[in-house]
C-alpha positions in Angstrom: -25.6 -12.5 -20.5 -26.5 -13.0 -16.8 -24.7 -11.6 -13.7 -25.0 -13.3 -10.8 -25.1 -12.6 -7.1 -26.4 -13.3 -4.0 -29.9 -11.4 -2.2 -28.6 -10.3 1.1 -31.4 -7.3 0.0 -29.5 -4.6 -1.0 -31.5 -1.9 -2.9 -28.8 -2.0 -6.0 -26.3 -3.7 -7.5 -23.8 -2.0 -10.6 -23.7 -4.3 -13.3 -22.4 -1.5 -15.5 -19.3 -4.0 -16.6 -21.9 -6.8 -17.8 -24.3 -4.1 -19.7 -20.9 -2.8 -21.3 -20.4 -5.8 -22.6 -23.7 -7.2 -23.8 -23.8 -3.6 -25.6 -20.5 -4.8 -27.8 -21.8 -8.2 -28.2 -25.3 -7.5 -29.4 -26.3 -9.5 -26.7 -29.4 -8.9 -23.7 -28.2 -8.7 -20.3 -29.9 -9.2 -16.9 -28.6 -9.1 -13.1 -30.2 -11.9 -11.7 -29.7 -11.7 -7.4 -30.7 -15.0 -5.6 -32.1 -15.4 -2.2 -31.0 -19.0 -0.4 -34.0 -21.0 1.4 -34.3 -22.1 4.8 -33.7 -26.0 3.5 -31.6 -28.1 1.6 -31.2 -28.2 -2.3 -32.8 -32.3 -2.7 -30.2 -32.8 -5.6 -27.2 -31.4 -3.3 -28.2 -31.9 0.3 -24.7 -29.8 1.0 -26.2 -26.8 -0.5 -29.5 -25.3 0.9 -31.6 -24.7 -2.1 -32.6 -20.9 -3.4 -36.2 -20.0 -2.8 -36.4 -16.8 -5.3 -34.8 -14.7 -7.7 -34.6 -10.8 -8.1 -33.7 -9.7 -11.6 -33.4 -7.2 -13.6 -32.9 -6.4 -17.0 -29.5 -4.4 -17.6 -29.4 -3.7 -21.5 -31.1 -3.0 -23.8 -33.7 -0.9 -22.0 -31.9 -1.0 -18.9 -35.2 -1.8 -15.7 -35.1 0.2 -12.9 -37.3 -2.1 -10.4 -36.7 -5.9 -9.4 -38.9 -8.6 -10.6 -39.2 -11.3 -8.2 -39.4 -14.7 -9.5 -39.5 -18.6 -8.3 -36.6 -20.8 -9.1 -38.8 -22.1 -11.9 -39.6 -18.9 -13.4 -36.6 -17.9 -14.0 -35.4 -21.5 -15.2 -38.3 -20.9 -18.4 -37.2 -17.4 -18.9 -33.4 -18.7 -19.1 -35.0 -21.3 -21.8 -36.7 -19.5 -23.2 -33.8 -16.8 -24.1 -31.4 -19.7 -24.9 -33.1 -20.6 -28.1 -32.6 -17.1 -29.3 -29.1 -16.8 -28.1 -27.7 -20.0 -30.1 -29.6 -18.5 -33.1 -27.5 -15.5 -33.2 -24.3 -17.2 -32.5 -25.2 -19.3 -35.6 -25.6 -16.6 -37.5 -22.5 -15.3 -38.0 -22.8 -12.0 -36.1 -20.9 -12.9 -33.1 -17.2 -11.5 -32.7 -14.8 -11.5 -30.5 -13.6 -7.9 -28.6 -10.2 -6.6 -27.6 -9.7 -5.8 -24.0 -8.9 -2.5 -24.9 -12.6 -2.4 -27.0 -14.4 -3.5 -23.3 -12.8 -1.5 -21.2 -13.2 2.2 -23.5 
């Protein structure tokens, strides 16, 4: 699980709803914080482009410092993690929560 938001550099960012979750679900979850670049994105020239990434692990073993990483970095972590993340929802071990469950 990934939480998203924007770098505008602030020192922290609560992602206690996300680690919640990914706690229930079995699941790793990271807080990923992107910084936009000073030109356009070449596959969306309406978007500038993002030049980095901070992140964070969240759970398990929450981190306590940002990592920075390039766009293509993080693009072979995400790939990385993605062959794990099918395996477990093929296994049977994924299940679905109340809203009551999430929000305890």
């Amino acid at each position: 699980m990934i939480e998203t938001a924007r770098d505008v550099g602030q020192g922290a960012k609560p992602a206690t709803g996300i680690a919640s979750l990914a706690r229930l679900a079995g699941l790793p979850a990271y807080c990923a914080l992107y910084r936009h670049a000073d030109y356009q994105n070449p596959a969306d020239r309406k978007w500038r482009d993002i030049d980095r990434f901070r992140v964070k692990r969240v759970w398990p073993e929450p981190e306590y410092m940002w990592r920075t990483v390039s766009p293509a970095e993080w693009a072979r972590a995400i790939t990385r993690h993605a062959g794990a993340l099918g395996q477990h929802a093929r296994s049977g071990n994924v299940r679905f929560y109340e809203e009551s469950e999430v929000l305890q």
